[in-house]
C-alpha positions in Angstrom: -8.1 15.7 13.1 -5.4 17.3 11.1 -3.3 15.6 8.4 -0.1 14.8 10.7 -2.6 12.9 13.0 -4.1 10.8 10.2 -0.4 10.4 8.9 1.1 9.3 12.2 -2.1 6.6 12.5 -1.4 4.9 8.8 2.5 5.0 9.4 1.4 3.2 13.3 -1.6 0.9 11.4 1.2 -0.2 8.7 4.0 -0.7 11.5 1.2 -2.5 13.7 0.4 -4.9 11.8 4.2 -5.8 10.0 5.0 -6.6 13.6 2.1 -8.5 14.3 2.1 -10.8 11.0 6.2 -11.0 12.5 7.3 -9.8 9.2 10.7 -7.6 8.8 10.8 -4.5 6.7 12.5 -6.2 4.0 10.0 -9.4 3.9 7.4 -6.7 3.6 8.9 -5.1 1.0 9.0 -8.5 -0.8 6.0 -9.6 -0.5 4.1 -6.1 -1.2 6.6 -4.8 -4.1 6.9 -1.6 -2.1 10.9 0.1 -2.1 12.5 -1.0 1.0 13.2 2.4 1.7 9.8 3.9 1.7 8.5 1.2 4.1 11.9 2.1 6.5 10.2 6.0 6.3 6.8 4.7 7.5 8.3 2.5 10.0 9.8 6.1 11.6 6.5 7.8 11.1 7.1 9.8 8.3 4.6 9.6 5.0 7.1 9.7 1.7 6.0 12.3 -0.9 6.0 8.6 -3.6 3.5 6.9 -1.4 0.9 6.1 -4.1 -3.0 4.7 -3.2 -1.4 1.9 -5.1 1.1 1.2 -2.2 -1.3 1.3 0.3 -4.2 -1.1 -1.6 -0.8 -3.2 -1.8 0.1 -3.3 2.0 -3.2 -4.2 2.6 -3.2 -7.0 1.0 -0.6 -8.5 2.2 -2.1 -7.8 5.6 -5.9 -9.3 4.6 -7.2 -6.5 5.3 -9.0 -3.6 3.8 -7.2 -0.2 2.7 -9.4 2.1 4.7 -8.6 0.2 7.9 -4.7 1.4 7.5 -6.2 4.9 8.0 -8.7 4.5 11.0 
């Protein structure tokens, strides 16, 4: 598995579960703390260069889950 594929899975894992919790981008961005504009990339599959672990731990959490299950 190359990095596009395990970049195309977290962008789908992250977009996943925002519609399944029924959450918009922006009540993402809310609730996480993450830009608005750097979820709108993910939502469209692409990985921004500012992603930080940070982001990630945070997305999790608002989706109860653990980080390493947005990358499987």
């Amino acid at each position: 598995m190359d990095i596009q594929d395990k970049v195309f899975i977290f962008c789908e894992n992250v977009r996943r579960r925002r519609e399944n919790a029924g959450l918009s981008l922006l009540e993402l961005s809310q609730r996480s703390g993450i830009r608005l504009k750097l979820l709108e990339s993910l939502d469209q599959g692409r990985l921004p260069h500012s992603l930080m672990v940070a982001d990630a731990s945070s997305l999790a959490k608002v989706f109860g889950c653990d980080m390493s299950d947005l990358f499987q």
